[in-house]
N, C-alpha and C positions, 0 to 999 in steps of 0.2 A: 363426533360432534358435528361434522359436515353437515354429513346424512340427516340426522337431526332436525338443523338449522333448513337443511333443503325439504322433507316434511313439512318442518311449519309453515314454511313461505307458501308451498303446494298449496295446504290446506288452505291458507287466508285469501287466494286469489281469487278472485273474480273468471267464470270460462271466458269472458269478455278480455279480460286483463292477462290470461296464458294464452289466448289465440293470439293477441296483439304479440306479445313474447314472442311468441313461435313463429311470425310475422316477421322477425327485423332478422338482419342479413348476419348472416354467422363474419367473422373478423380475418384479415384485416379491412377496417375500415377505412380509407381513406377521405379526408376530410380537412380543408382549408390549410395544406401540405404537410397536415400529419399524418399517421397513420396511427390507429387504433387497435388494441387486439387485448383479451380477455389475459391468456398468457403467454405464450411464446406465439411469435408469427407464424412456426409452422403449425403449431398446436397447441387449439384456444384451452385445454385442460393443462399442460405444462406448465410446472412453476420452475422458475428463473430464481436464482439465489447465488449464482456464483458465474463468473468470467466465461469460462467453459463450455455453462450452457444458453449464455447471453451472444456469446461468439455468432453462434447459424443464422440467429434474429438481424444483428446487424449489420451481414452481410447479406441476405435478401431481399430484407424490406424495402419497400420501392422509394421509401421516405429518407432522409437523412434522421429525419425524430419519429422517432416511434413510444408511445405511451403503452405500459402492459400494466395490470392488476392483478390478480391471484393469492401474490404474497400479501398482501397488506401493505408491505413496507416499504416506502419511501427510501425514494435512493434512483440509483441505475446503474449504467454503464458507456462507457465513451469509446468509440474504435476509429484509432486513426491511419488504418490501411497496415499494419503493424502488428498494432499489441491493444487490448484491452484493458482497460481500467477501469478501475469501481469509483463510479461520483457519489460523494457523500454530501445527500443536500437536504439533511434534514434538519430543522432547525433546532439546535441545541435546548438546555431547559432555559426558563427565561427569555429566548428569543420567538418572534413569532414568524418568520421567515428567512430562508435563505435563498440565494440564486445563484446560475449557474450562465455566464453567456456560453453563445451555443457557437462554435467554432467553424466556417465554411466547411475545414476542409476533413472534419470528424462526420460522426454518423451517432448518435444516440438512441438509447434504449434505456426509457424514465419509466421509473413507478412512481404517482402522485402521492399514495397511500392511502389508507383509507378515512370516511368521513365515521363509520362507523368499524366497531370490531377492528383494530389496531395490531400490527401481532410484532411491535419493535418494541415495547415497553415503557410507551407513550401514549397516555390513554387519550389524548387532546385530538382533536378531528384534522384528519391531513387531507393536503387537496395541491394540485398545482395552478398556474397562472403561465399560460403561454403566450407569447409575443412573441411570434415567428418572422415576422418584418424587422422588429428591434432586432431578431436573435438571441429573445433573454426567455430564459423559464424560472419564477419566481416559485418556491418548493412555502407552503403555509401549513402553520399549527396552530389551533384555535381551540381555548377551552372550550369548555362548552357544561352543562350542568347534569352532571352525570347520574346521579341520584337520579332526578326525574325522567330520564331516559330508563333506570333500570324500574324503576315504579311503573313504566307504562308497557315494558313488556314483559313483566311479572303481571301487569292484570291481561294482557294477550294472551297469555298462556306460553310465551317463547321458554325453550329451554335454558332450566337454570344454569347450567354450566354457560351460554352463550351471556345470559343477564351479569355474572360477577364478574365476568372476565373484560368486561369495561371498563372496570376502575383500573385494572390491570395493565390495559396496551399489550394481553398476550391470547 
């Protein structure tokens, strides 16, 4: 389904729009004291899902916060020189946020989640809110109107497995 989804995107690009792409700096990015990076800090294709492999991330990164994407899923993990732990900060049903303050003397590694394509079983669009001066990273869920999102990449031509799997959150 990746593959897929990576086809289509190919196909709809602009060469104007893949040069810019291939233009911006491979990860991590560093940026107003976070650090960015697609999935793990050592390797932007590495997905992160568990302690173990969040560990190498947050003793490198040059950041105390480091944001990754890949999984989809909203969450992270917190290392305080010790032992690592799984932060749970994704807003439950009914709630539209939750937060997390960011501790001096820990180091973090957050996934915001995604705004599309969800893969935790929450089909509502996830994103984060950072305040690195407060020290607070607010974790948000926001419907959003899902039908008209699948009606318009049903007339894209996107594939169908990527179009159902929105109501899903998988």
């Amino acid at each position: 389904m990746a593959r897929a989804a990576v086809e289509w995107t190919r196909n709809q690009l602009l060469p104007e729009n893949m040069r810019y792409l291939q233009s911006l700096p491979q990860g991590p990015v560093e940026i107003d004291g976070l650090a960015l990076v697609h999935g793990a800090v050592e390797d932007e294709d590495e997905y992160i899902f568990a302690a173990d492999q969040a560990l190498p991330g947050l003793v490198v990164s040059r950041r105390p916060v480091t944001f990754f994407g890949h999984t989809h899923i909203q969450g992270g993990f917190s290392y305080d020189g010790a032992r690592v732990e799984r932060v749970e900060l994704s807003p439950g049903p009914g709630a539209s946020f939750a937060a997390v303050n960011v501790e001096p003397k820990k180091r973090y590694l957050l996934n915001p989640g995604s705004v599309g394509q969800p893969r935790d079983s929450d089909p509502r669009a996830a994103f984060a809110i950072a305040d690195i001066e407060k020290r607070g990273v607010e974790f948000w869920r926001v419907p959003y109107d899902i039908a008209a999102v699948q009606d318009r990449m049903e007339q894209a031509g996107a594939p169908q497995a990527l179009v159902l799997r929105l109501a899903f959150g998988r």
